[in-house]
N, C-alpha and C positions, 0 to 999 in steps of 0.2 A: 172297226174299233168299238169296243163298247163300254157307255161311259156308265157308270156305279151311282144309284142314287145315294144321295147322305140321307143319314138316320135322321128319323124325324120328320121327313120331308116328302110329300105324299102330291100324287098330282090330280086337280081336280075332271072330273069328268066334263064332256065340254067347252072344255076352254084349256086348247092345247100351247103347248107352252108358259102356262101359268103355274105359279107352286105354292101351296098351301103349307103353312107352316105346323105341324102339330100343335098338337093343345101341352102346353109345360104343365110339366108334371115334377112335383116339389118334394126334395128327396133330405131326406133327412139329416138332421145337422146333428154329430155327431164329435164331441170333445172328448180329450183325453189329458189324462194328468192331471195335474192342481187345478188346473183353471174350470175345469168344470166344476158346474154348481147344478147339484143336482137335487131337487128337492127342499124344502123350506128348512133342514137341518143345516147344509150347507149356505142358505142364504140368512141364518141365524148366525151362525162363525165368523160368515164376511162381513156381517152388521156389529159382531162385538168388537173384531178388531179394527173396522173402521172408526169405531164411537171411540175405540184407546187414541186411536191417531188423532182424534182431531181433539181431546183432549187434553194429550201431551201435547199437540201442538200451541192450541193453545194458552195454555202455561207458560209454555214458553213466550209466546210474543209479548203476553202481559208483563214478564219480566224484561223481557226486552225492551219495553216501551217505559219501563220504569227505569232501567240503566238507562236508556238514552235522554230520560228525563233529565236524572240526575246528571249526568255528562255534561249536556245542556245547561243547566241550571249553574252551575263549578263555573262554566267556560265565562257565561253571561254575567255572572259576576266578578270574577275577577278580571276581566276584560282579557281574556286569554290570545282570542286572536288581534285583536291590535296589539297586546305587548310582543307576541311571535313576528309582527309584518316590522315595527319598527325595529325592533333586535335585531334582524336583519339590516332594515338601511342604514343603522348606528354602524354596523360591522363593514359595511360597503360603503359607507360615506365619509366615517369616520377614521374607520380601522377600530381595533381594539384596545390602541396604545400599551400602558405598561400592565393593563385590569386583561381576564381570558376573555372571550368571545361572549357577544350579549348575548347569542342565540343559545340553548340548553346544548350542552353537550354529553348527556345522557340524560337517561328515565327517573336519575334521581333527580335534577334538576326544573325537567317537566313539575314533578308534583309539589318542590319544595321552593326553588330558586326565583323561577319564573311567575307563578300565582302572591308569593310574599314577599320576596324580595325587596327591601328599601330602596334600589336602583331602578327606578322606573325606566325605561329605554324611550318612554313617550316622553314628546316635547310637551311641554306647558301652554295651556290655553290660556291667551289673554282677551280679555273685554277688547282691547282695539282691533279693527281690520289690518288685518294685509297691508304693508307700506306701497302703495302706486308705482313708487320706483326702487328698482332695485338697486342697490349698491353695490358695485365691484367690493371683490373682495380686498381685505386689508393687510396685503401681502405681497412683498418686493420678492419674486423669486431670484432675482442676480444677489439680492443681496442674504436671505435665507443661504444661499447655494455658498458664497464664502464667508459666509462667519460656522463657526464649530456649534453654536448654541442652538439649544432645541426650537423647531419651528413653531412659529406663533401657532396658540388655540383659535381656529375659527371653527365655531361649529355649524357644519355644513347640513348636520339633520334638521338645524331650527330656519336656517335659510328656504331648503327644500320643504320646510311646514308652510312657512310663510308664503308660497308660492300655491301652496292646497288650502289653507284656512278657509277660504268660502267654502270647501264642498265638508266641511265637517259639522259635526252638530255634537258637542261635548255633555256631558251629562255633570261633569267634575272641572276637578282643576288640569287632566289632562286629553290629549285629544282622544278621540274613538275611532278613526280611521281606520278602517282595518281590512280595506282593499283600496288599490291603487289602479285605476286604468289603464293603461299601458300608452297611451295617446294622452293621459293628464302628464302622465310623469314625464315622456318629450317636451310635452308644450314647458312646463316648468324647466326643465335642462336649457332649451332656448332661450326662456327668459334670462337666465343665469348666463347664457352666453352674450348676451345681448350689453347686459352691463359690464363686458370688459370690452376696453379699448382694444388691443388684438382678439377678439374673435375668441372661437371655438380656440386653436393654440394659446393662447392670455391662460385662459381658463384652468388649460388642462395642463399647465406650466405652473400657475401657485397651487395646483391639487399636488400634482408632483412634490411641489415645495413643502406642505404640507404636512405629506406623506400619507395623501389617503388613496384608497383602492382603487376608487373610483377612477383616477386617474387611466392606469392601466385600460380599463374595458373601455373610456371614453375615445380613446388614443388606437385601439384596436377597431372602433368601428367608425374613426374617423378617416384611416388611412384604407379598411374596408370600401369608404362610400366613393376614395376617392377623392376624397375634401371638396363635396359637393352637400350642400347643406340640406336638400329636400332628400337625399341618400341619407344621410347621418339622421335626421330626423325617424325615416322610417327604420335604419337599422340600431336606432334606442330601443325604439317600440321593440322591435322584434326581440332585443336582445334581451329587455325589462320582464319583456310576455315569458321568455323561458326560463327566469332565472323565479319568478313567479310560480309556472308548473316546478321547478325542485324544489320550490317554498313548500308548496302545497302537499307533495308527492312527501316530503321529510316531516309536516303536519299531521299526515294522514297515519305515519308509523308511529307517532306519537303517541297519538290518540288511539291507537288500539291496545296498548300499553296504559293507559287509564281506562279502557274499557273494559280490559281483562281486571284491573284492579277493584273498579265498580262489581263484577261480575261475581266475581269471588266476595267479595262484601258482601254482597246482598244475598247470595246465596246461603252463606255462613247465618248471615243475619233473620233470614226467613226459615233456613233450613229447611231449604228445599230440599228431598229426595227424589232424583227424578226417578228410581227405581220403585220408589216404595209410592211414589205417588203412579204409576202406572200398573201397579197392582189393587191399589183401593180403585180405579177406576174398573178395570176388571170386574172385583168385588160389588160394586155398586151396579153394572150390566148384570150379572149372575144376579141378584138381589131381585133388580126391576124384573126381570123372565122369570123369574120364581113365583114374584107376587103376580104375574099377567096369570102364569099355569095354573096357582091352586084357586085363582078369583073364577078360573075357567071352568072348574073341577067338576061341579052341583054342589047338592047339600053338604057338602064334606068340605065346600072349602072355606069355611068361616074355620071350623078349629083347625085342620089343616094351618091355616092363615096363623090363626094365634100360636101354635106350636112354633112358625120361623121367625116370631117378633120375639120370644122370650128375650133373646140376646140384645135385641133393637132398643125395645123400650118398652117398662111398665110402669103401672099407676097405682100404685096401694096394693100388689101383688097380685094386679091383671094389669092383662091387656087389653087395650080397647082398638081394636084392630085399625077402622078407618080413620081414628083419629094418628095413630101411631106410624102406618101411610105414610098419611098427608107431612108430617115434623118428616121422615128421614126421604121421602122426595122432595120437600124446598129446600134439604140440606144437600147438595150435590159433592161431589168429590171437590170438583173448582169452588165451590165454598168458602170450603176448610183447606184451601190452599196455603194461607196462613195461619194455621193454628197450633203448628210448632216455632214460631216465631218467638224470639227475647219478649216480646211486649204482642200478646195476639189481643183482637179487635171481636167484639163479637156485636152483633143487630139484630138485637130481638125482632120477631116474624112481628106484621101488623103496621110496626112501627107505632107501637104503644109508648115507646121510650128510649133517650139515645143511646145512643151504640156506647157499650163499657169496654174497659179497657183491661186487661189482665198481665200481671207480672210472669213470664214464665223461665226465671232465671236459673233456676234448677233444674228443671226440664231439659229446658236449651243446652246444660252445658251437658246432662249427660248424654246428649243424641250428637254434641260437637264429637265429645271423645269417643263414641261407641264407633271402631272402626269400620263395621257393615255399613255407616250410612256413609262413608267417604266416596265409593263409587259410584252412589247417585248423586254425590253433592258434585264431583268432576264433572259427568255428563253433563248437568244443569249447566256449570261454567262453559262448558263446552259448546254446549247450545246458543246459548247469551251471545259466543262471538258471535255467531254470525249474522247476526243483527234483528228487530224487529222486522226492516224491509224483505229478508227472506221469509222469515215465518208467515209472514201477511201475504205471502205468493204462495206460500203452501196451504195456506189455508183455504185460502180461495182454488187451487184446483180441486182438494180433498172435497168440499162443500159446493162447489160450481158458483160461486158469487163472482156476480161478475162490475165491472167495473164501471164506473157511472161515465156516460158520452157528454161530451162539452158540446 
């Protein structure tokens, strides 16, 4: 039998059974298609339209962190999320009675009902602590049950406050709560059971009477647990904690629904193109390669130079070439990002003197109506949803920034 040496592989003299590996020999790397970059022209192409990407990117996330400002800014004042957590336990503690549901029941109500509404859903903050004991409620269910008249008002959201008042810290006349723990709001259900003489059933007998919701789910996780009190206790929690994620989860569609609304505002308002501004950015790459080529030139590239500033900028019917430079590179495309805006901002270089302010109300409306800039001004909106946190991840892989370690 005769075995085949492998390629490469050589035996040395004197030292039998030993194998000497050839010396590597490095063979060339060889691309095909797009991806090859071949030559500094090619690595010119991939430099301009990486500098568009990370420009539009850009752009983008500054707007995005400006809508999420503004978003922020609406929520925090008009105390958005506490009025959405208590419109909910009015609805579930209360019921709705003869008035529709405290919680918005559409997008027009987000922006109009729930931020202005005269019907606060928040209970009122008083100067006194939390009463030590709680009081059974004031309610004969035997006798609710046979008379035909409407059951008494007790309101069970100012009870269920009274039971949370230390963890709140008000800024007004009503509370600011606007998360609930899911292990606070048990301990409080207990306490409430605590103050009736039958128990957990008392309880859940004048809610009945009542005619609040609450009844129902209390009554469901009471015959769940088994009518075992440390069972009941942890299946509030659980129940509280999920009815919380659909709070959240019907929050969250909300809100993206004033996001788009933000989105489009600002858009509108700044007039952004994102088409037309990814072409000045272009413009501005071609510019800066023009000025590196004729600076490169020799003798020839001072007029060279003056000949492609004509359009840029002159001074008494010249141009002074390094001065005229230096003005349209501190002015960059992200600059003049705003300066098709209703009211654009300008800040003389140096900071010689403060930033003026300019009316551009004529401008503005003929670049609203001029139908070419509508498909940049969509893209923009389009961009915007998806938030500054994605743009912030794409920028960092486009750029390699990386993330700072705790």
């Amino acid at each position: 039998m005769t075995v085949s040496r492998p390629a490469g592989v050589t035996r040395t003299a004197g030292f039998a059974g030993r194998r000497r590996i050839a010396p590597f020999r490095a063979m060339p790397l060889r691309l095909r298609g797009p991806a090859c970059i071949n030559g500094a022209g090619d690595l010119t192409v991939l430099s301009v339209y990486l500098d568009l990407a990370v420009g539009l990117v850009l752009a983008f996330l500054l707007l995005s962190l400006l809508v999420s400002g503004v978003n922020e800014a609406f929520v925090r004042l008009f105390d958005i999320r506490s009025k959405f957590l208590w419109a909910y336990l009015r609805d579930i503690l209360d019921g709705a009675g003869e008035r529709r549901s405290w919680l918005p029941a559409g997008v027009a109500d987000v922006f109009a009902r729930l931020p202005f509404s005269r019907h606060d859903p928040r209970p009122r903050h008083g100067p006194d602590p939390s009463p030590p004991v709680v009081e059974p409620m004031p309610v004969d269910p035997a006798a609710v049950l046979a008379d035909d008249t409407p059951p008494p008002r007790v309101d069970m959201t100012r009870r269920l406050y009274e039971r949370l008042q230390e963890i709140d810290h008000p800024k007004g006349a009503r509370t600011t709560i606007a998360d609930i723990p899911p292990e606070r709001f048990s301990g409080a259900m207990l306490e409430l059971v605590a103050a009736e003489e039958g128990g957990i059933e008392n309880l859940i007998a004048k809610l009945e009477a009542v005619r609040s919701p609450l009844a129902g789910h209390l009554r469901g996780v009471w015959e769940g647990a088994q009518r075992d009190m440390g069972r009941f206790r942890k299946g509030v929690e659980e129940w509280f904690d999920g009815e919380m994620r659909r709070l959240s989860a019907l929050y969250r569609r909300y809100v993206k629904w004033v996001v788009f609304a933000l989105a489009l505002t600002l858009t509108l308002a700044f007039s952004m193109d994102a088409l037309e501004y990814g072409k000045t950015l272009l413009r501005d790459n071609a510019y800066r390669a023009a000025v590196a080529a004729i600076a490169g030139g020799g003798g020839d590239g001072t007029a060279a130079l003056k000949d492609s500033l004509k359009d840029k900028c002159a001074v008494a019917g010249s141009v002074e070439p390094y001065a005229c430079v230096t003005e349209v590179f501190s002015s960059p495309a992200l600059a003049k990002i705003f300066d098709h805006a209703v009211v654009s901002v300008t800040i003389p270089p140096g900071g010689s003197a403060g930033p003026s302010f300019a009316w551009n109300g004529g401008a503005w409306w003929d670049r609203l109506t001029t139908p070419g800039h509508w498909p940049g001004y969509l893209i923009t909106v389009a961009a915007l949803l998806f938030g500054a946190s994605f743009w912030w991840d794409v920028l960092r892989r486009l750029t390699g920034i990386r993330g700072g370690r705790s």
